[in-house]
N, C-alpha and C positions, 0 to 999 in steps of 0.2 A: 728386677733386672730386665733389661731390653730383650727382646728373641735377638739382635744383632749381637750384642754381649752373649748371652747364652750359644752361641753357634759360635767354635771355634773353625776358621779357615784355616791353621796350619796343621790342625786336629784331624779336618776332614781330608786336606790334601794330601796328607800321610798316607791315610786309610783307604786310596781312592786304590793303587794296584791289587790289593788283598780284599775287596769285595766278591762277591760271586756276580757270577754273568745276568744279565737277564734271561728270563726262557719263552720267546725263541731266539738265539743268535743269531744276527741276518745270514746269511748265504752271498751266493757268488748272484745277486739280480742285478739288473742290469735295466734303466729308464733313461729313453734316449727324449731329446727335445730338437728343434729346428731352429732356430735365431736366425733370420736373413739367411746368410751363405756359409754358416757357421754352426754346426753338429754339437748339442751339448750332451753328455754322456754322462747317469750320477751311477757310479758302482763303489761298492762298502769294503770300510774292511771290519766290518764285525757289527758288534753293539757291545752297549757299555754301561756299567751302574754307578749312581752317585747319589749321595745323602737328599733326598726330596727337600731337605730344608735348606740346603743349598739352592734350588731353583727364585727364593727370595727371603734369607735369611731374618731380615728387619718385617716381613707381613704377619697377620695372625695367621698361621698354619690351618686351621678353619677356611680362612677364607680362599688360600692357595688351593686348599683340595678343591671347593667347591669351582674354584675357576677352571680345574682341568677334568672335572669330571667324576670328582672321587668325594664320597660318603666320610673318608677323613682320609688324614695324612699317612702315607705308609714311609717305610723306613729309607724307604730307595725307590729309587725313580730310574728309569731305562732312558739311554741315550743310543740312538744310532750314529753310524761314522759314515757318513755320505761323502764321500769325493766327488768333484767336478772335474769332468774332463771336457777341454775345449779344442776343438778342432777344428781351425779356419783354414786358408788356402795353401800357410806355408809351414804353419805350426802344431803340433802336440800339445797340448799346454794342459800339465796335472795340477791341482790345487790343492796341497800338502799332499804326507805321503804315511799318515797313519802311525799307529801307535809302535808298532811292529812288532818282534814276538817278548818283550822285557816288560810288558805292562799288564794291562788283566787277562783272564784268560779268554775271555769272549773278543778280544780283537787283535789286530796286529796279522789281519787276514787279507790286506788290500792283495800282495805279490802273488798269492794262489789263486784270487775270486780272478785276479787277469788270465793268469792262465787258466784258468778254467773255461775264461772268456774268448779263450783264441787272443789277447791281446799282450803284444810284445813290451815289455818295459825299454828294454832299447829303442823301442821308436818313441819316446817321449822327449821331446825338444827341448821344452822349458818347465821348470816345477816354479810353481810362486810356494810360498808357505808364507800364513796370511800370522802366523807367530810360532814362538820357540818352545809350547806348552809338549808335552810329551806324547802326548795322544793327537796330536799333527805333526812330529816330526821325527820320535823315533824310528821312525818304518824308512828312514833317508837309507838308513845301512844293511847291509847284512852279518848273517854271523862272525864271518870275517871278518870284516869291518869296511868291506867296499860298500861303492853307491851302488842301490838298488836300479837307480836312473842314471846309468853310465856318465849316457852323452849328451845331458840334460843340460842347459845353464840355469841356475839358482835365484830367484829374486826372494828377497827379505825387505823389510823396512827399514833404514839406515840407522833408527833409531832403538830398533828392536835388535838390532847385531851389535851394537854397540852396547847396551843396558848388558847383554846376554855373554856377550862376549868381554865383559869389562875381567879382570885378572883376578880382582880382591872381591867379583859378587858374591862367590861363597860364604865368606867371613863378613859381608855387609845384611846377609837374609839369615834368617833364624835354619840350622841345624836342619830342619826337616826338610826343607827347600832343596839341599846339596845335591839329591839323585837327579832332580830337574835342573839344574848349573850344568851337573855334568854331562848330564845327558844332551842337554843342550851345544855347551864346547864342543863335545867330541862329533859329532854332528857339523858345527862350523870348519871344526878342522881340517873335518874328512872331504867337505866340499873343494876346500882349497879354493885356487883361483877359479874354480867354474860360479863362486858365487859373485852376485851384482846385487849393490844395495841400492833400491829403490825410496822414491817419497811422493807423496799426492800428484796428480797430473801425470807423473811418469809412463810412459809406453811399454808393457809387456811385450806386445806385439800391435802391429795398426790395429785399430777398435779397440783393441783389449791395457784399459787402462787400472792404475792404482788409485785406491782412495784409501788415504790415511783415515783408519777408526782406532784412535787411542783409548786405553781405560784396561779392556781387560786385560792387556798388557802394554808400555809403553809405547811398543812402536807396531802394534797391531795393523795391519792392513785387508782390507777389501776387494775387491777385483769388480769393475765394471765391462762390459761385454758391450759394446755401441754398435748392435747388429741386429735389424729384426725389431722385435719389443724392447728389446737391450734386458740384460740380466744382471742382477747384483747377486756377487759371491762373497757373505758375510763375516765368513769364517764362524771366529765365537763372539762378533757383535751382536748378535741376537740370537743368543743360546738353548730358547726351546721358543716351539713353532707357535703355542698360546700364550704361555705368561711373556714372552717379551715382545710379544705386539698387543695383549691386551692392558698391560699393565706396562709399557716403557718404561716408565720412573721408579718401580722399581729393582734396584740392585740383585745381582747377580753374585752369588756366594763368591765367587771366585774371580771376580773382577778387580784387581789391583787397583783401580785408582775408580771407585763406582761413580762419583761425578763426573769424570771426565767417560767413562763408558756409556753413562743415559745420555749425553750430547751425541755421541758417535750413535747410537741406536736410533734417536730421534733424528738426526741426519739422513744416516739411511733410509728410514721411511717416510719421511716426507718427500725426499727425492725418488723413491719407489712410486707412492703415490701421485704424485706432479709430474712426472714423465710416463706412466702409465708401465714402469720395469718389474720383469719377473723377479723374484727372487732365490736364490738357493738358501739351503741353512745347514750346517756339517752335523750337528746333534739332531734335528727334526726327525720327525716319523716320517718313515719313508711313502715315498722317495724326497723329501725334502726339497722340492720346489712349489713354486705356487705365485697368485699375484696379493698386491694390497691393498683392504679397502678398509676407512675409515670403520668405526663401528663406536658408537656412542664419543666416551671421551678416548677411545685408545684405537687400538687398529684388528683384523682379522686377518689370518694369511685364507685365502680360498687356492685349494690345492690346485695343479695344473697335472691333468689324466694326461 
């Protein structure tokens, strides 16, 4: 049997709230960059664990460990939850808004590491969330069930509100899926009219545009910053900071549509690479920026101090 057959995705995705944390949990840090006129800010809301065989369920696990460092495969693999924050001349601009506190127990900490940070969630202009996965978008509400980001306007990908927000998705995806539907809906609902759906080319703010990266979810989107070096913000197009720039092709356990995902990964960094743009990555080892350069047949992130 194939490792992609043996690897069940609706098995792992289940299982993904009720793992244990990594050790250590990020903290309230805080790594700032410069773009032209425009202040890039990455602060966490946690860290997070998920099935190592997830990182490329179809490779020989052998060769996965030996690509990240490791003597063999362990059962779990650490993800941190890096946020971008972009701050140009007129806007706040957060780039999703975390797991928040209904998912594992290591994150769902972006709303405290701000305060800790001296940083107001009211003053946040606009939130993009680059897709509707749980671990980027539960942290929209509070307990209550208000917006964490009042007086935010909302960008989605049009194609991603709609997939998410379709009426019958619950009963069209397998049983296990249904806490991420809902969690997802109630999330849309609560935005009400502050959301705006976006599609490729579209304007966040001047400089700050969308690029559509379909795969790991339909209507997945990117954020390009055309400031400075310019910055691409991946979201989960490029899911860990080695195997998906050394290895693009392949698949990512949790990519919904994995050919249409390695086109969107490959997009990105070649347009990384051809325009000389930093990158962020929301799962990376922090702080999760860096630039990119070719390396044999695949590519390397070289971190940005």
């Amino acid at each position: 049997m194939a490792e992609q057959e043996k690897f069940s995705i609706a098995r792992a995705a289940a299982s993904l709230p009720t793992l244990p944390p990594p050790d250590p949990i990020r903290g309230p840090d805080l790594h700032q960059a410069q773009f032209g006129n425009c202040t890039v800010s990455l602060l966490s809301d946690g860290s997070m664990s998920l099935p190592f065989r997830a990182l490329a369920p179809a490779a020989p696990q052998d060769a996965l460990a030996t690509l990240c460092g490791l003597r063999a495969a362990p059962e779990l693999a650490a993800g941190e939850m890096s946020h971008t924050l972009i701050r140009t001349s007129d806007d706040l601009i957060l780039i999703d808004t975390g797991a928040g506190p209904g998912w594992q127990s290591g994150t769902g900490r972006l709303r405290k590491h701000m305060q800790l940070l001296q940083m107001d969630p009211n003053a946040i202009t606009k939130v993009v969330l680059t897709h509707l996965h749980p671990d980027h978008v539960w942290g929209t509400l509070d307990p209550a069930g208000g917006l964490v980001f009042p007086n935010a306007i909302y960008s989605v990908g049009r194609t991603e509100r709609d997939f998410w927000g379709a009426p019958d998705l619950a009963d069209r995806l397998s049983q296990i899926a249904r806490p991420a539907v809902d969690g997802a809906q109630s999330v849309l609902r609560a935005i009400g009219d502050r959301l705006q759906t976006v599609r490729d080319g579209d304007e966040i703010a001047p400089g700050v545009t969308v690029l559509e990266t379909p795969g790991h979810t339909p209507g997945h989107i990117s954020i390009l910053l055309n400031d400075g070096d310019g910055l691409i913000v991946t979201g989960d197009a490029l899911v860990h900071d080695i195997v998906s720039f050394a290895k693009p092709d392949w698949a990512f356990g949790f990519d919904m549509d994995p050919d249409t995902a390695i086109r969107s990964r490959r997009r990105l960094l070649d347009l990384a690479t051809r325009r000389g743009h930093a990158m962020a990555g929301y799962h990376w080892n922090w702080p999760g920026i860096g630039y990119v350069d070719q390396d044999k047949d695949g590519y390397r992130l070289i971190r940005r101090q």
